[in-house]
BAGU-38620 format. One record per residue (C-alpha): residue in one letter; residue number from 0; x, y, z. Coordinates in steps of 0.5 Angstrom, whole numbers. Example, Ala and Ser with C-alpha at 12.3 -4.5 7.8 and 13.67 -1.06 7.14 Angstrom:
2
 res   n     X     Y     Z
   A   0    25    -9    16
   S   1    27    -2    14
REM end
This chain:
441
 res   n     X     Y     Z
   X   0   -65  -124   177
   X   1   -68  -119   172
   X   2   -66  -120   163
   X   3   -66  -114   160
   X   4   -67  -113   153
   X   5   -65  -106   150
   X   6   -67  -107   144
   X   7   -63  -107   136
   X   8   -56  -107   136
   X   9   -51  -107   131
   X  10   -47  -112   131
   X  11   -40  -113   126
   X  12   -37  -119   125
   X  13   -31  -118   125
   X  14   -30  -118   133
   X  15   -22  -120   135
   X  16   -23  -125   140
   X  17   -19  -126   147
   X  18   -12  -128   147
   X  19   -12  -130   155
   X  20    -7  -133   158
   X  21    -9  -141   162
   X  22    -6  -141   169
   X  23    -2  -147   170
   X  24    -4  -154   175
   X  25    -6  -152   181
   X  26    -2  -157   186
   X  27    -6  -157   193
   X  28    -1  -161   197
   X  29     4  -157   195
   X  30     1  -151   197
   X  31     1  -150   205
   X  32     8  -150   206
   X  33     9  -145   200
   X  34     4  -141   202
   X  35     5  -141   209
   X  36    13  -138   208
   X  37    10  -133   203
   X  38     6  -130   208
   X  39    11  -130   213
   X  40    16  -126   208
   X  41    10  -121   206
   X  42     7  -120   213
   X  43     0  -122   209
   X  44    -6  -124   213
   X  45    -9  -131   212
   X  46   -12  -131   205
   X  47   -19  -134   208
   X  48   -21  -127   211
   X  49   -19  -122   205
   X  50   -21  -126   199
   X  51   -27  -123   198
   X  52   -31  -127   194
   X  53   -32  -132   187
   X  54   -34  -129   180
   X  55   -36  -136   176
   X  56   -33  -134   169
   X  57   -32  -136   163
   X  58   -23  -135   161
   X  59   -27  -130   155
   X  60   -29  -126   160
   X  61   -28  -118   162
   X  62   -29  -115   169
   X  63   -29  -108   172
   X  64   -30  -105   178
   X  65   -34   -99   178
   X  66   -34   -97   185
   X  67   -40   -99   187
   X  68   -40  -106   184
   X  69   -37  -110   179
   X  70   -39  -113   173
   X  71   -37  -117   168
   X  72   -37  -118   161
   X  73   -38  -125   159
   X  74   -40  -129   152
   X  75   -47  -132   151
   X  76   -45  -139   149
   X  77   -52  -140   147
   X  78   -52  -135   141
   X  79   -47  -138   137
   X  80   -44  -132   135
   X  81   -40  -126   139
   X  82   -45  -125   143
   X  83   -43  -122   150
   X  84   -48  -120   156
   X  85   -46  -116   161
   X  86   -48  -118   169
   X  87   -48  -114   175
   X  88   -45  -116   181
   X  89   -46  -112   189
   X  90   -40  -111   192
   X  91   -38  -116   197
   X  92   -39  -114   204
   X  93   -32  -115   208
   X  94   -32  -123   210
   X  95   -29  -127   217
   X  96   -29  -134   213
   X  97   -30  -138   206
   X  98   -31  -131   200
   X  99   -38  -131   198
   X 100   -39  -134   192
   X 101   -43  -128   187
   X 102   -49  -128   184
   X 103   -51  -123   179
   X 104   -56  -117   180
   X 105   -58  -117   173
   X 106   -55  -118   165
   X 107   -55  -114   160
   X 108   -54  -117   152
   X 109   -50  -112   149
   X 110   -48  -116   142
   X 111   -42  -117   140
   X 112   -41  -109   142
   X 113   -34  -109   146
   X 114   -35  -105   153
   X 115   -31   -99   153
   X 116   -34   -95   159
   X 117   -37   -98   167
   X 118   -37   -93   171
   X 119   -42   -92   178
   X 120   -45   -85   179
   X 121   -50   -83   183
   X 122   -57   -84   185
   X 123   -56   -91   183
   X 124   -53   -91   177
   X 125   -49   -94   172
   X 126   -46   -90   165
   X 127   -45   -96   160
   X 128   -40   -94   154
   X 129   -40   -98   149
   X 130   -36   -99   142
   X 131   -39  -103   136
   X 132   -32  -109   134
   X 133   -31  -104   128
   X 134   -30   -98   132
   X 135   -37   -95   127
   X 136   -42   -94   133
   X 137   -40   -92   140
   X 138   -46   -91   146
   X 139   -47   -89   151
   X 140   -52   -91   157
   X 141   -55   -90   163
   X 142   -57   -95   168
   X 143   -61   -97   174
   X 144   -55  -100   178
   X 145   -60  -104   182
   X 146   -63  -107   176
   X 147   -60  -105   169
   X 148   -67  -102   167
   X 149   -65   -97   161
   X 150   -65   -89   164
   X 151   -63   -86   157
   X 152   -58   -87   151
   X 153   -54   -83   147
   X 154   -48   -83   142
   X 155   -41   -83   143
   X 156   -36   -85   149
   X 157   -37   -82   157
   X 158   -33   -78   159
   X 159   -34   -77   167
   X 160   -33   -72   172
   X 161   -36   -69   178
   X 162   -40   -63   174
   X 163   -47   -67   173
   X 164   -45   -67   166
   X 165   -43   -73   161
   X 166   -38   -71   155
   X 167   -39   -76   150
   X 168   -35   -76   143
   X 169   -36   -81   138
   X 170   -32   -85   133
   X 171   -35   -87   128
   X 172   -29   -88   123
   X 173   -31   -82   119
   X 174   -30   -75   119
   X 175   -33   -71   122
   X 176   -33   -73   130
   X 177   -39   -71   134
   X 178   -37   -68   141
   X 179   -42   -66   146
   X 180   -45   -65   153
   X 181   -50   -68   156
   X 182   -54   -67   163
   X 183   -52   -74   167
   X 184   -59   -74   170
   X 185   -64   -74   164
   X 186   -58   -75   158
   X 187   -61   -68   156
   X 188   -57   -66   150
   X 189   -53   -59   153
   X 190   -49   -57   147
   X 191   -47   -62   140
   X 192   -41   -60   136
   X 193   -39   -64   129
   X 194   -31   -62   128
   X 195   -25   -66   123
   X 196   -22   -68   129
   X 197   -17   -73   131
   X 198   -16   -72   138
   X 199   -19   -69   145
   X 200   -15   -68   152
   X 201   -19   -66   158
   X 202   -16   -61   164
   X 203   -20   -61   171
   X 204   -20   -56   177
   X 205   -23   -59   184
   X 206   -25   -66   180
   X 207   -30   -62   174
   X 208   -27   -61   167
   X 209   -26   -54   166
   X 210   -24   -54   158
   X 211   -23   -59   153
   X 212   -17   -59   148
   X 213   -19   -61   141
   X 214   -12   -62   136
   X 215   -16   -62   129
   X 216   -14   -68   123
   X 217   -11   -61   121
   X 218    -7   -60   126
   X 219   -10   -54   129
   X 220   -11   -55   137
   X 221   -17   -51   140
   X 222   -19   -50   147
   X 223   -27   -51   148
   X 224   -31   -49   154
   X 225   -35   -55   156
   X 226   -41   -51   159
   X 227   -42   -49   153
   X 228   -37   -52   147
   X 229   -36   -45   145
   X 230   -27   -43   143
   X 231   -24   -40   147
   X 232   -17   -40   143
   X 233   -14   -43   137
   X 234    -7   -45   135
   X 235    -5   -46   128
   X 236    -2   -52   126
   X 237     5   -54   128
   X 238     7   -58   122
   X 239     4   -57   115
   X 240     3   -64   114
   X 241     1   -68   122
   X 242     3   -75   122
   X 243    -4   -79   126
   X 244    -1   -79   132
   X 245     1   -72   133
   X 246    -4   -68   138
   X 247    -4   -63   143
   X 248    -4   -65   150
   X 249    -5   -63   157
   X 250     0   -63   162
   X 251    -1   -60   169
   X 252    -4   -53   167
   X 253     0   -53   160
   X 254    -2   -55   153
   X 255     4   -59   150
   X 256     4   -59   143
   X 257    10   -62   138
   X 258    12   -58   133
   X 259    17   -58   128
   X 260    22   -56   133
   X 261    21   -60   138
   X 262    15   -58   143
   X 263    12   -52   145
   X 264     8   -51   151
   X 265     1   -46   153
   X 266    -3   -45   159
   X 267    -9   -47   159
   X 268   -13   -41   160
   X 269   -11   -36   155
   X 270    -6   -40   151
   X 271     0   -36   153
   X 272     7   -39   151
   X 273    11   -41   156
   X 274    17   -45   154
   X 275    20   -49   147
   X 276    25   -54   147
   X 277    28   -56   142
   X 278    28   -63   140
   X 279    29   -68   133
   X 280    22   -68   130
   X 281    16   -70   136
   X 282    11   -76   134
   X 283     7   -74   141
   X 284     8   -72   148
   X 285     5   -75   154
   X 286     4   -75   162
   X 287     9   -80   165
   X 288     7   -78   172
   X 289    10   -72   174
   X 290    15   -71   168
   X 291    13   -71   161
   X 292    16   -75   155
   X 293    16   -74   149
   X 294    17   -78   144
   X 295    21   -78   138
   X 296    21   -79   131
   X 297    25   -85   127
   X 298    27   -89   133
   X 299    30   -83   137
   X 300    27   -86   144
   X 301    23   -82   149
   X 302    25   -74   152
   X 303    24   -75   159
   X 304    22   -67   160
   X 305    21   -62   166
   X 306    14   -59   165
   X 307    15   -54   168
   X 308    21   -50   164
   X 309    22   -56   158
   X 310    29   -57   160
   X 311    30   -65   158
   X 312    32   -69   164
   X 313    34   -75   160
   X 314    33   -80   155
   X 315    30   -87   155
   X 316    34   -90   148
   X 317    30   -96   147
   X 318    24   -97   144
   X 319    18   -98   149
   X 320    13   -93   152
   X 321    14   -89   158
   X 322     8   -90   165
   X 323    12   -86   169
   X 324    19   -82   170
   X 325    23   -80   175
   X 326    30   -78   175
   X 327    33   -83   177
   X 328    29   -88   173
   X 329    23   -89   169
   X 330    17   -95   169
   X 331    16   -97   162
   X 332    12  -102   157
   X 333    13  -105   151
   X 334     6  -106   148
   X 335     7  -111   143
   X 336     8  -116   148
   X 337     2  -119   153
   X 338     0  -118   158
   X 339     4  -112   159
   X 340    11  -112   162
   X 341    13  -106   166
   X 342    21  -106   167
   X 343    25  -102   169
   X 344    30   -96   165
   X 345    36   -93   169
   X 346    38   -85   168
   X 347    44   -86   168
   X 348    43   -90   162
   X 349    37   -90   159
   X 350    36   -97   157
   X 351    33  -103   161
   X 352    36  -105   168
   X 353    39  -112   165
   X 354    38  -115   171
   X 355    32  -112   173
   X 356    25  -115   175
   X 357    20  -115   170
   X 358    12  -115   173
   X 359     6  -116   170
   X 360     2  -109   170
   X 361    -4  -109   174
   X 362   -10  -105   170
   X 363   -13   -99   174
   X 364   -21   -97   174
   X 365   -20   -90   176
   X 366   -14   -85   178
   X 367   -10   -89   182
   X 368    -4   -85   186
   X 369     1   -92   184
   X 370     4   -97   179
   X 371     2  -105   181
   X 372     4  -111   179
   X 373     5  -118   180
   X 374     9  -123   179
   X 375     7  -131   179
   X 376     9  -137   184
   X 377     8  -143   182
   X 378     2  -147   185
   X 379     1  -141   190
   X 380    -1  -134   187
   X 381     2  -128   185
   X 382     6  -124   189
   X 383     3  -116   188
   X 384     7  -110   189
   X 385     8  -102   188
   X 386    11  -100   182
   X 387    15   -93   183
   X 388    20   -90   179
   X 389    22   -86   186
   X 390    24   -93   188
   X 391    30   -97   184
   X 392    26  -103   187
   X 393    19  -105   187
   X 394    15  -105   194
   X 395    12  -112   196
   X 396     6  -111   199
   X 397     1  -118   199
   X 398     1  -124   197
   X 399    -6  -127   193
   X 400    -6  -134   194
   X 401    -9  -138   187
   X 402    -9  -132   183
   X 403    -6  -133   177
   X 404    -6  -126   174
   X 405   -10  -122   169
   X 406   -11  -117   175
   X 407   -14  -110   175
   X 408   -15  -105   181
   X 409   -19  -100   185
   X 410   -18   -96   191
   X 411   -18  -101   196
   X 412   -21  -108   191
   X 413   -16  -112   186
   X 414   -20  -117   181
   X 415   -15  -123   178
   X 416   -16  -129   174
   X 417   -15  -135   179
   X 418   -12  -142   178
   X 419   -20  -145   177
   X 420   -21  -140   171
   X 421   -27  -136   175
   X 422   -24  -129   178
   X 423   -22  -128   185
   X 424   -23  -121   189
   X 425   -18  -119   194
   X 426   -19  -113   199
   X 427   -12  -109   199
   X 428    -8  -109   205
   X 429    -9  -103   209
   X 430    -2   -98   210
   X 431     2  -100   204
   X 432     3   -93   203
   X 433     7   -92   208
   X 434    12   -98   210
   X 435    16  -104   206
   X 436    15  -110   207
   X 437    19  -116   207
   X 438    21  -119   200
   X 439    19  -127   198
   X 440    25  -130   195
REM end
């Protein structure tokens, strides 16, 4: 196993530690028949045979997975301090019996930096974006993925598409921001841009990002080319004083911009208006799935909008954030609470459905085409399912026996915390996409 040192780092010593929830006793004896009805009701395998592998871990510890490995973030107990380190692990093969316990390919001591960014690209490499604990210095690196030697680095946090290129922005907690372009092979800077900025937003066409949507500390939004970092338009600010969450953002082809009014809607290409519905002042607006929804000032709930013509479909009342909106229902979270719990709000009445299920959200690595989440059983697992707002209730899809939550997810591997405190890795089921299963009760 190879120790890489990449050198000096800042390291402030305000790091926020972990808030991690303990799993509760494991109970051997009383998981067998639990278990076994479970897995009947789900239609699960038996879990010997996709549970994958065992990340030995600390319960400070973070996991990704990248694509094509998981790596973890885990404190340096020697050092003392906030040291962390990161380790790289293979992606585990498919397994006929016990999971393969993992051992890590290399580590990396990031100090007490916070990873923000773990994303596998290729020619085997790994892009590596870093946060300083006061969000004063940001970094990115490019890594060999098979032995964590250092490839380049630059500053800023990546943002990744199919182009070739890196756009990196800083956020260094001062003005102005630097936004730039680099070659992802060499980390040659393409173009570098230092703008009074608070915010930036990204339109893709075919997987590569064809314009980059900049709202100014002003209030301005300008439309940059990212070849290139030149403008391609400007609007001018929509409020004479914008408040720290009011930016632009890109929905579908259309730039969605709150303004006093309301919101305001522009192509992308051109910055032609298309539509303005008429609101109570808008903190900001957002994609929740197919819709949009635009939050309203001072307690006014969340405007559940049709992108296409601004006709406001309905209004969700209570205080929480919107993931995804349908018209039927909307998935929502509120984000004081830990782990983040995903309910269930209904059209009809835009509130909370009171006798609904909650579930634990399930952090995604990359785009995923749905919503998970889990819900514990006592000394088994948890029992993980589809969150869609198409549906009014969840779609069971697995059990994971001995996972205890914390749980994240790419294409077809889920990573939990497990009853032990070490991470457990699961291959998701094939073809729930296309059928319910059974519900445990």
């Amino acid at each position: 196993m190879t120790v890489i040192d990449l050198g000096d780092r800042a390291e402030p010593t305000d790091a926020q530690p972990s808030h991690r929830r303990r799993a509760g006793r494991f109970r051997p004896l009383l998981v067998p028949v639990t278990l076994v009805v479970l897995l009947a009701l789900t239609g699960a395998a038996p879990p010997a045979l996709r549970m994958q592998a065992i990340l030995p871990s600390s319960l400070a510890a973070e996991v990704f997975l990248t694509g094509d490995q998981i790596v973890a973030v885990v404190p340096v107990r020697e050092a003392g301090d906030d040291s962390q380190e990161v380790l790289a692990y293979r992606r585990p093969a498919r397994v006929d019996g016990a999971p393969q316990p993992l051992a890590p390919l290399w580590r990396l001591p990031i100090g007490s930096n916070r990873v923000s960014v773990a994303e596998h690209v290729g020619d085997g490499g790994l892009v590596l974006s870093l946060f300083g604990t006061d969000n004063d210095k940001t970094e990115t690196m490019l890594l060999d993925s098979r032995t964590g030697q250092l490839r380049w680095r630059q500053p800023g946090i990546a943002t990744l598409d199919g182009s070739g290129r890196v756009l990196l922005r800083t956020y260094d907690g001062q003005e102005p921001i630097v936004l730039a372009s680099v070659e992802l092979a060499t980390g040659r800077v393409l173009w570098s841009l230092p703008l009074v900025a608070r915010f930036a937003a990204y339109h893709q066409r075919s997987a590569v990002i064809d314009a980059i949507v900049v709202t100014t500390v002003a209030g301005d939004v300008e439309v940059l080319d990212p070849r290139t970092g030149v403008s391609r338009g400007r609007l001018p600010a929509a409020f004479a004083d914008a408040g720290p969450y009011q930016h632009a953002s890109v929905v579908g082809d259309l730039v969605l911009v709150p303004n006093s009014t309301g919101v305001a809607a522009y192509h992308v290409d051109g910055l032609e208006r298309r539509w303005q519905t008429t609101l109570p002042p808008v903190a900001w607006v957002h994609r929740c799935g197919v819709l949009a929804c635009a939050r309203v000032d001072d307690g006014g709930g969340v405007h559940i909008l049709d992108p296409t013509t601004g006709a406001v479909r309905w209004r969700v009342v209570e205080d929480v954030d919107v993931l995804r909106a349908g018209d039927a229902r909307a998935l929502v979270v509120d984000h004081g609470s830990s782990p983040l719990t995903v309910a269930f709000v209904a059209a009809d009445t835009g509130r909370v459905v009171a006798d609904g299920e909650r579930w634990d959200l399930v952090d995604e690595f990359g785009d995923a085409p749905h919503l998970l989440g889990t819900r514990s059983v006592r000394d088994v697992g948890v029992v993980l399912a589809r969150l869609d707002p198409a549906h009014a209730q969840p779609r069971r899809i697995d059990v994971l026996p001995g996972a205890a939550g914390n749980c994240g997810h790419r294409a077809d591997l889920i990573v939990c915390r497990r009853q032990d405190g070490d991470f457990g890795v699961w291959q998701l089921r094939g073809g729930e996409d296309d059928r319910d299963v059974d519900r445990p009760r």
